[in-house]
Steps between C-alpha positions, in 0.01 A plus 500: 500500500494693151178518402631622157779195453216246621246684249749420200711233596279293734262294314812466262715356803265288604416339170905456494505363844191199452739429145830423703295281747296342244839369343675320821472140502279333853729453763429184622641189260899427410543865376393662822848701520517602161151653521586665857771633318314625183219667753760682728616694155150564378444604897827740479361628199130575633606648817775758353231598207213536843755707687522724192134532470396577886392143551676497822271202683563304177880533454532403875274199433718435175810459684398316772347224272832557310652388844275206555548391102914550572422214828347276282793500227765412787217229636469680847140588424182281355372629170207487668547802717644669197169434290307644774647825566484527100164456535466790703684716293282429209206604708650805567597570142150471426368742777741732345390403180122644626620807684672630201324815346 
């Protein structure tokens, strides 16, 4: 990990990354695809920008939830899962969040 691209760029990224979430519809409800679909992008979007950074752990977590999010568009997986491991990603955005310098 960079400590110089996390010292510039990481509160920055994960500012960016809590904005993309915080615009995705719930999941659950008649526009459960449509919102699986709008997450995968912003998920795509946070794990490339992670990678960049040196937020390896969090650009793995990214595209599995991507995955998951990708399951529930096609209706092979419950939004519930999906909200879960999104959960868990957002905890780990904000232990980031605390362990930057």
């Amino acid at each position: 990990m960079s400590s110089d691209l996390m010292a510039r760029y990481g509160r920055r990224f994960i500012h960016s990354a809590r904005e993309r979430l915080a615009t995705v519809p719930a999941l659950d409800g008649d526009d459960a695809a449509a919102a699986a679909r709008a997450l995968a992008f912003h998920l795509h979007s946070i794990s490339g920008e992670a990678a960049m950074i040196g937020f390896a752990e969090l650009s793995q977590r990214a595209r599995e939830v991507m995955r998951t999010a990708r399951a529930v568009e096609t209706g092979t997986t419950a939004p519930g899962e999906c909200a879960a491991q999104l959960a868990r990603l957002s905890q780990l955005v904000d232990e980031l969040e605390r362990a930057l310098p």
